[in-house]
C-alpha positions in Angstrom: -20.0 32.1 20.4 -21.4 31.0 17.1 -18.0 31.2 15.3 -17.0 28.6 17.8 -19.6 25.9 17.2 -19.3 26.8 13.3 -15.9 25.3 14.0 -17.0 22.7 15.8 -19.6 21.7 13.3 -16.7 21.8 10.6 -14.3 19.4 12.6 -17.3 17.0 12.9 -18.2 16.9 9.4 -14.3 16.5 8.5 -13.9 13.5 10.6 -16.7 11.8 9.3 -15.6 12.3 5.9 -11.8 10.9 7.0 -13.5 7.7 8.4 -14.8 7.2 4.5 -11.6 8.2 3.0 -8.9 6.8 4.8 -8.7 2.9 5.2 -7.2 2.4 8.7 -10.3 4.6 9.8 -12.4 1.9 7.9 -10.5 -1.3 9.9 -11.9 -0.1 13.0 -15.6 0.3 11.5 -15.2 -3.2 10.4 -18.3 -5.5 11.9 -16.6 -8.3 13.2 -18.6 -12.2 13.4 -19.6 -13.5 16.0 -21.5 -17.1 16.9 -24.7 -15.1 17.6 -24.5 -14.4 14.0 -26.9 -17.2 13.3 -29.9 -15.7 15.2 -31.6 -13.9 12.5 -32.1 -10.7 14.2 -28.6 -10.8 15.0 -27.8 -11.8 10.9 -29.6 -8.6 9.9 -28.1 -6.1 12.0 -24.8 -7.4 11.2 -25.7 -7.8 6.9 -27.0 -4.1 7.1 -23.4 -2.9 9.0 -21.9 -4.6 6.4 -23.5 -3.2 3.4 -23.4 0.5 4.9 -19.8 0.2 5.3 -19.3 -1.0 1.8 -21.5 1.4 -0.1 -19.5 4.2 1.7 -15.6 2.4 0.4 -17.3 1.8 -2.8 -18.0 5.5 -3.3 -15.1 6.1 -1.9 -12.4 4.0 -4.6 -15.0 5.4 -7.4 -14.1 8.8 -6.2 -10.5 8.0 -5.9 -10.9 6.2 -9.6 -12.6 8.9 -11.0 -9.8 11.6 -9.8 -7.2 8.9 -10.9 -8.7 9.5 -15.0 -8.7 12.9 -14.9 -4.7 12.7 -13.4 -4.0 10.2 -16.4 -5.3 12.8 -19.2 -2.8 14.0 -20.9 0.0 11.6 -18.9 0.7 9.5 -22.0 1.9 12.1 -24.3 3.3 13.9 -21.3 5.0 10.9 -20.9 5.9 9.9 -25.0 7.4 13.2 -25.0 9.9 12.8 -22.0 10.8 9.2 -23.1 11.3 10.2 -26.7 13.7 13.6 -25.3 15.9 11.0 -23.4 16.5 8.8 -26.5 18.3 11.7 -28.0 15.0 12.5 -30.2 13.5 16.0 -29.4 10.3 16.7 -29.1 8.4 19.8 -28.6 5.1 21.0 -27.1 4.2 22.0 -30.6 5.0 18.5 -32.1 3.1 16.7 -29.7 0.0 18.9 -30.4 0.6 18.9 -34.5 0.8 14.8 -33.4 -1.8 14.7 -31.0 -4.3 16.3 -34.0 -2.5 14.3 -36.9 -4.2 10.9 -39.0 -2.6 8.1 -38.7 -0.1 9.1 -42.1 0.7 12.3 -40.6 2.0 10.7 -37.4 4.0 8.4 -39.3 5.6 10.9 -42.4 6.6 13.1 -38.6 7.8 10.1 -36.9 10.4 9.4 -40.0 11.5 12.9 -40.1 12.4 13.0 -36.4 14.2 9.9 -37.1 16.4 11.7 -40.4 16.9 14.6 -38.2 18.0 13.5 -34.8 19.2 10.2 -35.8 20.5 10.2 -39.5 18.4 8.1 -40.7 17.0 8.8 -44.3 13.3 8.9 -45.1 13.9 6.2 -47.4 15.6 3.9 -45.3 13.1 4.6 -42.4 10.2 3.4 -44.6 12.3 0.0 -45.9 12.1 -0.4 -42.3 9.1 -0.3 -41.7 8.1 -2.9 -44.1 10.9 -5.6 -43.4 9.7 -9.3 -42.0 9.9 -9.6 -38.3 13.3 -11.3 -38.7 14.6 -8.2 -40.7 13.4 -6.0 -38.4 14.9 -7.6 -35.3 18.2 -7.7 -36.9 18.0 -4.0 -38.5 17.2 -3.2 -34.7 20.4 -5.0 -33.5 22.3 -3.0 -35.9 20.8 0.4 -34.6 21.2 -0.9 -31.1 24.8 -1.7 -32.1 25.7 1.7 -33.5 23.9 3.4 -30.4 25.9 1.7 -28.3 29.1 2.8 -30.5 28.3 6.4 -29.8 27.1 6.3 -26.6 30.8 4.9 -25.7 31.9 7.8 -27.8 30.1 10.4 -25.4 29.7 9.0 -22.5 28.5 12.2 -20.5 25.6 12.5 -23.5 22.8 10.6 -22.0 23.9 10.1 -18.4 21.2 11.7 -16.8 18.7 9.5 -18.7 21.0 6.4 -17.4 20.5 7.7 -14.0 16.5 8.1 -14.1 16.2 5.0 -15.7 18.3 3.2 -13.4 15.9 4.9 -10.4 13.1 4.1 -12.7 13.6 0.4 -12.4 14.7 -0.1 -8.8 10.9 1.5 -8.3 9.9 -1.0 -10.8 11.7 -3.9 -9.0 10.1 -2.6 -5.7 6.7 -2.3 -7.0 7.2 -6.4 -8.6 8.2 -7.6 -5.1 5.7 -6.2 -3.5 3.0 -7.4 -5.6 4.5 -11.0 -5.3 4.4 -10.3 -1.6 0.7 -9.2 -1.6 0.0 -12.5 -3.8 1.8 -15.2 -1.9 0.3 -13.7 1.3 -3.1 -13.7 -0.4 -2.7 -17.4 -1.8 -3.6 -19.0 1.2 -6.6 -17.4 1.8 -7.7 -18.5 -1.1 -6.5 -22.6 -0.7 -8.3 -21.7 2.8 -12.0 -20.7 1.1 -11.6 -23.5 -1.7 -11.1 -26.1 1.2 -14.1 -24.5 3.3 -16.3 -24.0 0.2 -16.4 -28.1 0.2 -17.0 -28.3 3.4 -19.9 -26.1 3.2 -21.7 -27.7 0.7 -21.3 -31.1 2.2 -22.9 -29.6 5.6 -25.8 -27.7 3.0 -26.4 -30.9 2.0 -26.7 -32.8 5.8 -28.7 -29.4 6.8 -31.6 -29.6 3.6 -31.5 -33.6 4.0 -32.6 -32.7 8.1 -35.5 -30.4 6.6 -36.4 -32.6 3.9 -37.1 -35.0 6.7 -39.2 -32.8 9.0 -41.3 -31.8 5.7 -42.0 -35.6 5.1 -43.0 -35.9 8.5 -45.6 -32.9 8.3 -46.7 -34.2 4.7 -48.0 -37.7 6.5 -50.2 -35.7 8.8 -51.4 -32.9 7.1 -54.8 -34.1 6.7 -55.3 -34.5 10.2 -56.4 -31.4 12.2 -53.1 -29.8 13.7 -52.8 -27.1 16.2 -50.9 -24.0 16.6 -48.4 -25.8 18.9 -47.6 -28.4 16.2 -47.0 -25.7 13.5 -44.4 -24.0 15.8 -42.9 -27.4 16.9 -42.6 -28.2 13.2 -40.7 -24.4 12.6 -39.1 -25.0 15.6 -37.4 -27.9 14.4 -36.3 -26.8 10.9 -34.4 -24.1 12.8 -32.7 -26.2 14.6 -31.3 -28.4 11.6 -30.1 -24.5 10.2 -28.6 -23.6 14.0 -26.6 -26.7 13.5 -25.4 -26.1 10.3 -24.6 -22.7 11.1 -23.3 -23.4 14.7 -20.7 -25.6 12.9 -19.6 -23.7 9.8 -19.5 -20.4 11.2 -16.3 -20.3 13.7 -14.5 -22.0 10.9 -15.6 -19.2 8.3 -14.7 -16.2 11.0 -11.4 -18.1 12.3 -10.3 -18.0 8.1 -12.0 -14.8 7.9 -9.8 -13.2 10.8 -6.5 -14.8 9.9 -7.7 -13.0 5.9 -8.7 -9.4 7.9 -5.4 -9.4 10.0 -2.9 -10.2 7.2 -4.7 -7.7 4.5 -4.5 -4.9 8.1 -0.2 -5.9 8.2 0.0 -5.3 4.3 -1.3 -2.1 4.6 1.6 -0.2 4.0 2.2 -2.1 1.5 -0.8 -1.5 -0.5 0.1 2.6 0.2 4.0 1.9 -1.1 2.0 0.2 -4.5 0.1 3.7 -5.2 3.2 5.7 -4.1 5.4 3.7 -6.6 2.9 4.2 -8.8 2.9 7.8 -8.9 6.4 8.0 -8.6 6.7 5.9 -11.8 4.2 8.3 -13.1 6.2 11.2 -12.6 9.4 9.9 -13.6 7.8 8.3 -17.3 6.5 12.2 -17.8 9.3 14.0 -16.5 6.6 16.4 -14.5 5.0 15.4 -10.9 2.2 13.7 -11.3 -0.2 11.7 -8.9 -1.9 9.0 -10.6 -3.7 7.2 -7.8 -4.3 8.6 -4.4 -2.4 6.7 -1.5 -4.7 4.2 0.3 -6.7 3.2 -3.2 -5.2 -0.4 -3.2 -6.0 -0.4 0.8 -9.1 -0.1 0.1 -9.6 -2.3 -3.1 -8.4 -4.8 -0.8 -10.8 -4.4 2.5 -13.7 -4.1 0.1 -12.5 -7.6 -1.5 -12.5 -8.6 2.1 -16.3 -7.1 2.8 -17.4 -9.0 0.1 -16.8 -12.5 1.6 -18.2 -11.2 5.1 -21.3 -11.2 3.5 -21.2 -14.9 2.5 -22.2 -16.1 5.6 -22.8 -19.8 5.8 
């Protein structure tokens, strides 16, 4: 009987670590306005929901950031490497290390021997090169581009399979471009939305601490008389009702922009997963080795916390 509820226990603590991980789990924990928001019980309860839910995505896209760093170590050498094999120039484990190690001369004296080996290109010439004006340089490179071209029509099978890769390479790279537009033009709105309702806002603030102001000038006048209990609460009273009318007014416009923000971040989430996938698969073509940069979701969740933020900016 006890290995049973061992289980149990185990299937309980791995769903409530899911519904910190995994970002559609988090759109259903998401508090949602309502009008009764303005009660200041109600305010609290809903602030503190709010804040719980954003310290756990917080640690969550820390976690996922931390993990992304210690998937990125070693990536861009990884990654040097593969490029430099595909532009006919070999490179081996025990060159990256010697270069990994080497000062700043060392790299540079190995860079221009690769060159004179794999692409007959004399020490000499490599170093005039290097110290040509930009214009030089630009049409030395035009000239090397020229003669690359030359042989690559002589050989055409030479470097087909880094044709093919690259060609993959940047259909992902077109994806991942057009799908960052899409995520910005869907999120431009939004922000025209808040701009618009951040003027409206302060124009109310002002109407709401003007209604105050009054009831304050009102209390000044008669504060050297002897007041009662019931006159104190009249007095609070009324100040919350210049705030309830502020609030009562600004608040279904804030949630109606709020829930049109909520539902159109909620349709782009597969979008926001294809980013990280692209990523990674980007990754792992660049290296030449499978490699998972950001964990699918990490994007997701960037963008609900981005979301959390302005739920707590409650007029």
């Amino acid at each position: 009987m006890k290995v049973p509820i061992t289980i149990l226990f185990f299937l309980i603590a791995t769903i409530a670590i899911q519904a910190q991980t995994n970002p559609e789990l988090v759109v259903i924990e998401m508090p949602v306005i309502t009008i009764n928001v303005c009660k200041k019980e109600i305010r609290e309860q809903f602030l503190k929901k709010v804040d719980k839910l954003k310290a756990e995505v917080a640690e969550e896209i820390t976690r996922r950031k931390t993990d992304s760093k210690k998937g990125q170590a070693g990536f861009d050498e990884q990654a040097a490497k593969n490029m430099s094999n595909q532009a006919g120039i070999p490179v081996s484990n025990a060159d990256m290390q010697k270069m990994k190690n080497a000062t700043k001369e060392e790299k540079q004296a190995m860079a221009m021997a690769m060159m004179n080996q794999n692409m007959n290109m004399p020490v000499d010439e490599a170093k005039k090169a290097s110290k040509m004006s930009k214009e030089g340089q630009t049409a030395y490179g035009e000239a090397m581009s020229t003669e690359m071209m030359a042989d690559a029509q002589a050989n055409p099978d030479k470097n087909k399979a880094a044709q093919k890769n690259n060609m993959s390479m940047s259909e992902m790279a077109m994806e991942q471009s057009q799908l960052a537009q899409k995520i910005q033009l869907k999120s431009q709105k939004f922000d025209e939305q808040l701009i618009e309702f951040n003027k409206l806002k302060a124009k109310t603030k002002v109407e709401c601490d003007t209604c105050i102001a009054k009831i304050d000038r009102e209390f000044a006048n008669k504060e050297n008389h002897t007041l009662g209990d019931e006159y104190y609460e009249s007095i609070k009273l009324q100040k919350e009702t210049c705030y309830q009318i502020y609030c009562g007014f600004l608040t279904p416009k804030y949630n109606t922009i709020l829930l049109e923000r909520f539902n159109t971040i909620v349709a782009l989430g597969d979008d926001y997963n294809r980013m990280d996938v692209l990523e990674n698969e980007l990754a792992s073509a660049t290296s030449g080795s499978k490699k998972e940069i950001s964990e699918p979701g990490l994007k997701y969740l960037e963008a609900l916390m981005d979301y959390m933020v302005h739920l707590e900016e409650l007029p």
